[in-house]
ZAMARGU-4260 file (C-alpha; in steps of 0.2 Angstrom, whole numbers, plus 5000, padded with zeros to 4 digits):
<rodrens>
0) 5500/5462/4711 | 5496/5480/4709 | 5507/5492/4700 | 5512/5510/4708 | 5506/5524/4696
5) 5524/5535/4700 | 5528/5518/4690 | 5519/5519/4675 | 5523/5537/4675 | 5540/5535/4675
10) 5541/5523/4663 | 5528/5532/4650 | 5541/5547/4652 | 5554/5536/4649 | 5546/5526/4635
15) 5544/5544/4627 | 5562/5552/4628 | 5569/5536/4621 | 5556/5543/4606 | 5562/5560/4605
20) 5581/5555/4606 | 5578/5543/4592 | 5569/5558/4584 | 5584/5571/4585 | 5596/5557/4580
25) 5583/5555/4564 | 5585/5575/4562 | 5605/5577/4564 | 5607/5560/4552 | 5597/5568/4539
30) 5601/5585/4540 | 5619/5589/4547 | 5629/5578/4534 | 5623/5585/4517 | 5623/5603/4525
35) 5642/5601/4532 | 5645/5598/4515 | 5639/5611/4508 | 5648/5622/4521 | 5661/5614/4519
40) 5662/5620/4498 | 5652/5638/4505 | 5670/5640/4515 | 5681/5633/4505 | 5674/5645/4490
45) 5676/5661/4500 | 5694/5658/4506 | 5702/5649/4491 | 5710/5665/4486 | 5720/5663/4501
50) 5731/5649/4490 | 5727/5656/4474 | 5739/5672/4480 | 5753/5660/4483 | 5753/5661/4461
55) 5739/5673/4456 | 5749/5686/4460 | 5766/5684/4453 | 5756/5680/4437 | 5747/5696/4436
60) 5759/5708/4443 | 5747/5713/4457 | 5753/5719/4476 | 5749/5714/4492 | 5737/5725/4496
65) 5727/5723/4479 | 5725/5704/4486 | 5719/5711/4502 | 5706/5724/4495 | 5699/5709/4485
70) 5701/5697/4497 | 5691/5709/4509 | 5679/5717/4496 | 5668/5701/4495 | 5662/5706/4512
75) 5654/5722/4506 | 5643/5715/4495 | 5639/5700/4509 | 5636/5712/4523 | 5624/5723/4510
80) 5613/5706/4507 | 5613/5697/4522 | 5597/5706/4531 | 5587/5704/4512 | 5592/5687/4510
85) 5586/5678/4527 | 5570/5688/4527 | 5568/5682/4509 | 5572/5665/4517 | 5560/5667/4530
90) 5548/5670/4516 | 5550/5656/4504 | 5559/5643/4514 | 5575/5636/4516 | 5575/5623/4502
95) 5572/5635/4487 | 5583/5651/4493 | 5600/5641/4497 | 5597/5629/4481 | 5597/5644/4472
100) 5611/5654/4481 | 5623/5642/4479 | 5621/5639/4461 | 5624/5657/4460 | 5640/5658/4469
105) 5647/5645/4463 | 5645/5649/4445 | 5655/5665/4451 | 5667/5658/4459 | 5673/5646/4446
110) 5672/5663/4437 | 5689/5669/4446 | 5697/5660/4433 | 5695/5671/4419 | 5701/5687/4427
115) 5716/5697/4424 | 5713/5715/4432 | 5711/5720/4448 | 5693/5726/4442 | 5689/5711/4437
120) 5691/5701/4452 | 5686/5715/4465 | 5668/5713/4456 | 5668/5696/4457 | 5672/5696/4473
125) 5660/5706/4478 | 5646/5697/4468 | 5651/5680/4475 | 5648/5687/4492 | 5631/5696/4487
130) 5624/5676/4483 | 5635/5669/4500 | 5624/5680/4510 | 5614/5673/4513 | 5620/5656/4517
135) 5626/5656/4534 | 5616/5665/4543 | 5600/5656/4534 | 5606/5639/4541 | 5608/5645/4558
140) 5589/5651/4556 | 5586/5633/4549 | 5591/5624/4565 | 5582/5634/4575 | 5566/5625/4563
145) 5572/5608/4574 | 5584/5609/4587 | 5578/5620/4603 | 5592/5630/4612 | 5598/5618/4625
150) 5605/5606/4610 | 5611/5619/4598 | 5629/5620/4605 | 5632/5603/4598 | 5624/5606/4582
155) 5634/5621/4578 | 5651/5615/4584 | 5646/5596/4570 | 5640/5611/4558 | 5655/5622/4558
160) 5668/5611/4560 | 5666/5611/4542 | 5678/5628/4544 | 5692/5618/4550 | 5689/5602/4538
165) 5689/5613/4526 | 5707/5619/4529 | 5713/5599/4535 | 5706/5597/4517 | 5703/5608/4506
170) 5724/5617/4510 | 5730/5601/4505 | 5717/5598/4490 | 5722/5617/4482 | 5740/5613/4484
175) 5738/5600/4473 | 5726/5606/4461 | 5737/5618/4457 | 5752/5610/4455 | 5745/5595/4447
180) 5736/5603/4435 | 5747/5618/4430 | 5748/5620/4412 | 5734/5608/4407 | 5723/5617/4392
185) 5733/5631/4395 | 5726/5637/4411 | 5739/5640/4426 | 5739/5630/4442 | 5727/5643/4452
190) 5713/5644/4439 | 5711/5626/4439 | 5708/5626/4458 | 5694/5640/4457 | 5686/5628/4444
195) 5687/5614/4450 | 5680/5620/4468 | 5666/5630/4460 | 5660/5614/4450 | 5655/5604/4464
200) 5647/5619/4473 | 5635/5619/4459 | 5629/5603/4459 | 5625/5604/4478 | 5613/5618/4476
205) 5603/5606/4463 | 5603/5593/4476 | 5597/5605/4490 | 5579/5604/4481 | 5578/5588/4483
210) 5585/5584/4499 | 5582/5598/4512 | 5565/5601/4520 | 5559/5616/4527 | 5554/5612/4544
215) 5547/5599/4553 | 5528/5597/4545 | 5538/5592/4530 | 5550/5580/4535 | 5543/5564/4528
220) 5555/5553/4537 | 5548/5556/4553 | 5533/5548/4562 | 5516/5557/4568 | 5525/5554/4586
225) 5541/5561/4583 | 5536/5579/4575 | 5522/5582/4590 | 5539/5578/4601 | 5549/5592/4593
230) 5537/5602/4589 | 5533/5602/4609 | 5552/5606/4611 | 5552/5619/4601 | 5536/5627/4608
235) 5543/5627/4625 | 5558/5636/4619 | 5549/5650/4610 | 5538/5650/4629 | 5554/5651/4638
240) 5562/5665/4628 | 5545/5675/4629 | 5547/5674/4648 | 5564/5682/4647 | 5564/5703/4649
245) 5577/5704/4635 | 5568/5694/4621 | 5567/5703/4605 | 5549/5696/4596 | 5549/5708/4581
250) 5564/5718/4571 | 5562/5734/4577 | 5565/5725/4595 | 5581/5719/4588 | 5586/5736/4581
255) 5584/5744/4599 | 5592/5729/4610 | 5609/5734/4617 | 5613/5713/4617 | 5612/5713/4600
260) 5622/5727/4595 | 5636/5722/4608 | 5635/5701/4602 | 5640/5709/4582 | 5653/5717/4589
265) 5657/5702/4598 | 5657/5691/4582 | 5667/5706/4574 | 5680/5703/4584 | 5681/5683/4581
270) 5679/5685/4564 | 5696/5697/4564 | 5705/5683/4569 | 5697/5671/4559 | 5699/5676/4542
275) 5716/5684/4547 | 5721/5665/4548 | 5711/5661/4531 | 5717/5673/4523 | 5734/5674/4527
280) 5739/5656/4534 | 5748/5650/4518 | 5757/5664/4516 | 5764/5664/4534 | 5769/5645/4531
285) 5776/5649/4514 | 5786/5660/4524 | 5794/5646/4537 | 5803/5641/4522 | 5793/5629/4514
290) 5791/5632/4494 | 5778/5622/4486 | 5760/5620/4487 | 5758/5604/4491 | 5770/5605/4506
295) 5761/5622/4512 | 5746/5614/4510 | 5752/5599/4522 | 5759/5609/4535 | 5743/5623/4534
300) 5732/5606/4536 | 5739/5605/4556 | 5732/5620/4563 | 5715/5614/4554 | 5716/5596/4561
305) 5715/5604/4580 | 5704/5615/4576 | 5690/5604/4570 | 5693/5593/4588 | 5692/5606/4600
310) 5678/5612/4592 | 5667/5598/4594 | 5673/5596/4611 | 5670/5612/4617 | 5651/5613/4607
315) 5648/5596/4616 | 5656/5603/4634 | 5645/5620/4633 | 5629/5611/4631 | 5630/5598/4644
320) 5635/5611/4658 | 5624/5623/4651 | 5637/5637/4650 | 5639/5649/4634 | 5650/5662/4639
325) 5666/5655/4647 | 5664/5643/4632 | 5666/5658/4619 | 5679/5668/4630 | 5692/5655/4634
330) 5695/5651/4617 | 5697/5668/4614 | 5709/5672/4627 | 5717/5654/4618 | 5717/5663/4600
335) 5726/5679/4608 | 5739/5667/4616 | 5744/5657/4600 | 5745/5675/4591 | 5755/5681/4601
340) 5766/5664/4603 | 5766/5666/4583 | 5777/5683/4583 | 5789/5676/4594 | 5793/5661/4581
345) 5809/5671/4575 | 5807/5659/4560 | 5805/5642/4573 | 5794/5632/4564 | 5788/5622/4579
350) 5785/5635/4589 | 5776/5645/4575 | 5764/5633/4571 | 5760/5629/4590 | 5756/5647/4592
355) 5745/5645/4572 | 5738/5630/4581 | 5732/5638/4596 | 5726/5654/4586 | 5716/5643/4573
360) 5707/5631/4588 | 5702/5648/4596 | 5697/5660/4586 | 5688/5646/4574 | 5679/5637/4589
365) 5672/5654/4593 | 5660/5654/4580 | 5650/5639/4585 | 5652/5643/4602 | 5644/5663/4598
370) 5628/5658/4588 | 5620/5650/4603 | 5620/5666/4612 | 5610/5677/4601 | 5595/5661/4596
375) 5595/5660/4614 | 5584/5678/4616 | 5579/5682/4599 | 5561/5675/4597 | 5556/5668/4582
380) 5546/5682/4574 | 5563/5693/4573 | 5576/5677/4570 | 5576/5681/4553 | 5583/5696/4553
385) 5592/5697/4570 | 5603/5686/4565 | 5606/5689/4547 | 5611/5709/4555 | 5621/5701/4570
390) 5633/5692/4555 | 5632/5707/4543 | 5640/5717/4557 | 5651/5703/4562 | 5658/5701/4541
395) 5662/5718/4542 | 5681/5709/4547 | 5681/5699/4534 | 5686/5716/4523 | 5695/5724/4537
400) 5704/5710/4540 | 5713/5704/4525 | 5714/5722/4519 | 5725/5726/4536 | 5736/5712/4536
405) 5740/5716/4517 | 5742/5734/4521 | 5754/5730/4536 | 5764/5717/4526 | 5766/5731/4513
410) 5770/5742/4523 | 5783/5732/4536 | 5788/5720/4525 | 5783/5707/4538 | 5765/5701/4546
415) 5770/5704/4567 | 5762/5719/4568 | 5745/5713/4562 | 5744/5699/4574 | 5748/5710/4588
420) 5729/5721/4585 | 5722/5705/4581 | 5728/5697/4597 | 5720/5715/4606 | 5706/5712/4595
425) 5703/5693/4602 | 5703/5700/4619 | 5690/5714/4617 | 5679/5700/4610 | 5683/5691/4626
430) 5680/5704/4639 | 5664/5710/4630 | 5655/5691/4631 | 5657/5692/4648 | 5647/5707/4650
435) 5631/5697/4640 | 5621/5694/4657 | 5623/5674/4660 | 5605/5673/4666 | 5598/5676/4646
440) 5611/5663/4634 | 5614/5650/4649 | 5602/5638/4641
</rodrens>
C-alpha cells in the first residue's frame, strides 16, 4: 500500500501547527496572567485618585479643579518619559526596565498619603507618571517579541481588560479600604487606600526579575521546536511589514509618517473619553444619590463588568475576521452613544448607568482594539519608539481630560457639558480610523 506524498504533507503541516498552537498557548499561559496583574495595579495606581476625591478633598479644603489639574498633571511627566523610557527598554530588556519602574511608582504612589498641599500632590503626581512611562507602551513592544500581528488583537483585548477588572474590582476594593479603615493609626480612609494599593505594586516589580523573559531565546519553558516555530512567525511578520509601502524601519521614518501622527490623534481621542470615565465615574455615581463608598463603589463596578466582556469579544471578533478598523470605530460611535444617553439621565439612575455602561464598554475596548493598528506597519527597528511617541501623544488626554471636566463642573455646577465634547471627541476618533488605509492594519 503506498501512501500519497500530498498525504504526508498534509499531515507533517498538520503535525506542526498542533506544535505551534501548543507553543503560543505555552507563551499566553506564561506571560498574559502575571502581566494582567501588574496592569491591573499599573491602572489601578494611576486612577485611584478618582475615589480618593470622594474624601481627599473635603479633608483638605481643596476645589474641583485643583483635583483636576492633579488628576491630569501626572500625564505631563508620562508623556515627557515615554520615548526615553522604551528606547531604554529596547536597550536593556524588558525584565530589568519594568522591574524597576514599578518599584519606583509604586513607592510614589503609596506616597500620596502624606500630602496636604496642592504642591505636594501635583509633584507626586507628576513623578508617578514620569516611572509609569514607561509601562505600557513597553509591554506593547514586548508582545510584539512573541505574538505576530495576525494574533495580537486577542492578546491586547486578555491584556487590557485589566482596565475594566480594574474598575469591577478595584471601585469596590477602594470603597472599602476607605471606609473600613478610616481612623485606623490615625490616617483617614483615603490614605489607607493609596497604601495599601501601592504595597503590592512593589512587590510585583521584584517578582518581574524573576518571572519575565525578554524574548523568545530565553524562555526556558519552551522546546528547541517551539522557539524555531515562533521565531519563524515572527520573521514572516517583519517580511510582510517590509513589503508594505507605509512601513516605517527607523525613527526618523516614524517622525515623517502621516499614519502615525494621525493614529496619536486617534488614541487622543479614545483616551479623552477613557479617563473622562476614570476620573470622574465615582463622582457621577455619588451624584445619583448614592452616599457611601462602598455602595459607589458597587454601582461604579457595573459599567466595568461590561466593559471587560465586550472587550474580549470584540479582540477575539477583530482577529478572526482580520478587520481592525470597523473594530476600533464602532465602539467609538458606542461610547459617543452612551455619553450622550448619560446627559439625558435627568437623575434616572437606570438610564444613567446604561448610557455609563455603553460609554465605559466603548471608549475602554478602543484601546486594545487601536494598538494592533500601529505594530501592524511599524517594523521592528522603530517599534521602540514609534510606539512609546504614538502613546505619549495619545496621554496628552489624560491631563486635558480630567482638568476639563473639573473646570466645567466648576464652572456649571454640573458635568453635561463635558460629556457633550467628549462625545464630539469620540466621533472625531471615529471618523479619523476610517481614513487609516485598510490595506496596511488589516492583518
Amino acid at each position: 500500500m503506498t501512501t500519497h506524498p500530498g498525504a504526508s504533507l498534509s499531515a507533517g503541516a498538520s503535525a506542526q501547527d498542533r506544535v505551534r498552537e501548543g507553543a503560543y498557548r505555552k507563551v499566553t499561559l506564561h506571560l498574559i496572567p502575571f502581566i494582567f496583574i501588574c496592569y491591573l495595579f499599573n491602572y489601578l495606581d494611576r486612577v485611584n485618585v478618582g475615589f480618593a476625591k470622594l474624601q481627599m478633598l473635603d479633608a483638605l479644603q481643596w476645589s474641583e479643579s485643583v483635583y483636576g489639574l492633579g488628576a491630569g498633571i501626572f500625564f505631563i511627566g508620562y508623556v515627557a518619559s515615554g520615548v526615553p523610557s522604551n528606547l531604554l527598554l529596547h536597550r536593556l530588556g524588558a525584565r530589568k526596565v519594568i522591574g524597576t519602574l514599578m518599584i519606583a511608582w509604586g513607592v510614589a504612589s503609596a506616597c500620596l498619603m502624606f500630602v496636604t498641599t496642592p504642591a505636594a500632590f501635583y509633584s507626586l503626581r507628576f513623578i508617578t507618571g514620569v516611572f509609569e512611562a514607561g509601562f505600557f507602551p513597553g509591554i506593547v513592544l514586548y508582545f510584539t517579541n512573541w505574538y505576530p500581528a495576525s494574533r495580537r488583537g486577542r492578546i491586547m483585548g486578555l491584556f487590557m481588560s485589566a482596565i475594566p477588572i480594574s474598575g469591577l474590582l478595584g471601585s469596590p476594593l477602594s470603597g472599602w479600604m476607605m471606609q473600613s479603615f478610616a481612623g485606623h493609626g490615625g490616617l483617614a480612609g483615603w490614605q489607607w487606600m493609596f497604601l495599601l494599593q501601592g504595597i503590592p505594586t512593589v512587590l510585583l516589580g521584584f517578582l518581574v526579575y524573576v518571572l519575565l523573559n525578554d524574548g523568545i531565546a530565553q524562555a526556558k519553558w519552551l522546546n528547541a521546536e517551539e522557539k524555531q516555530l515562533l521565531r519563524a512567525d515572527l520573521d514572516e511578520d517583519e517580511r510582510q511589514r517590509r513589503n508594505s509601502a507605509n512601513t516605517a524601519d527607523t525613527f526618523a521614518s516614524v517622525l515623517r509618517n502621516k499614519h502615525v501622527w494621525m493614529l496619536g490623534l486617534v488614541y487622543f481621542c479614545i483616551q479623552m473619553g477613557v479617563y473622562a470615565i476614570n476620573f470622574w465615574l465615582p463622582t457621577i455615581v455619588k451624584s445619583l444619590g448614592f452616599a457611601s463608598p462602598v455602595a459607589v463603589g458597587w454601582i461604579s463596578a457595573i459599567p466595568y463588568l461590561c466593559a471587560s466582556i465586550f472587550m474580549i469579544w470584540v479582540g477575539r471578533s477583530a482577529d478572526k475576521h482580520k478587520e481592525r478598523r470597523w473594530h476600533l470605530s464602532g465602539p467609538l460611535l458606542m461610547a459617543l452613544c452612551g455619553l450622550l444617553l448619560a446627559t439625558q439621565a435627568h437623575g434616572n439612575v437606570v438610564v444613567a448607568l446604561i448610557g455609563l455602561s455603553l460609554a465605559t464598554m466603548g471608549a475602554l475596548s478602543g484601546l486594545p482594539m487601536f494598538w494592533p493598528l500601529p505594530t501592524a506597519f511599524l517594523g521592528s527597528a522603530a517599534a521602540a519608539g514609534g510606539l512609546a511617541l504614538i502613546n505619549s501623544l495619545g496621554q496628552v488626554a489624560g491631563f486635558v481630560s480630567p482638568f476639563l471636566v473639573g473646570w466645567i463642573k466648576d464652572a456649571t455646577g454640573g458635568t453635561d457639558v463635558a460629556l457633550y465634547i467628549l462625545s464630539a471627541v469620540m466621533l472625531l476618533g471615529a471618523i479619523l480610523v476610517l481614513r487609516v488605509p485598510a490595506r496596511i492594519v488589516n492583518r
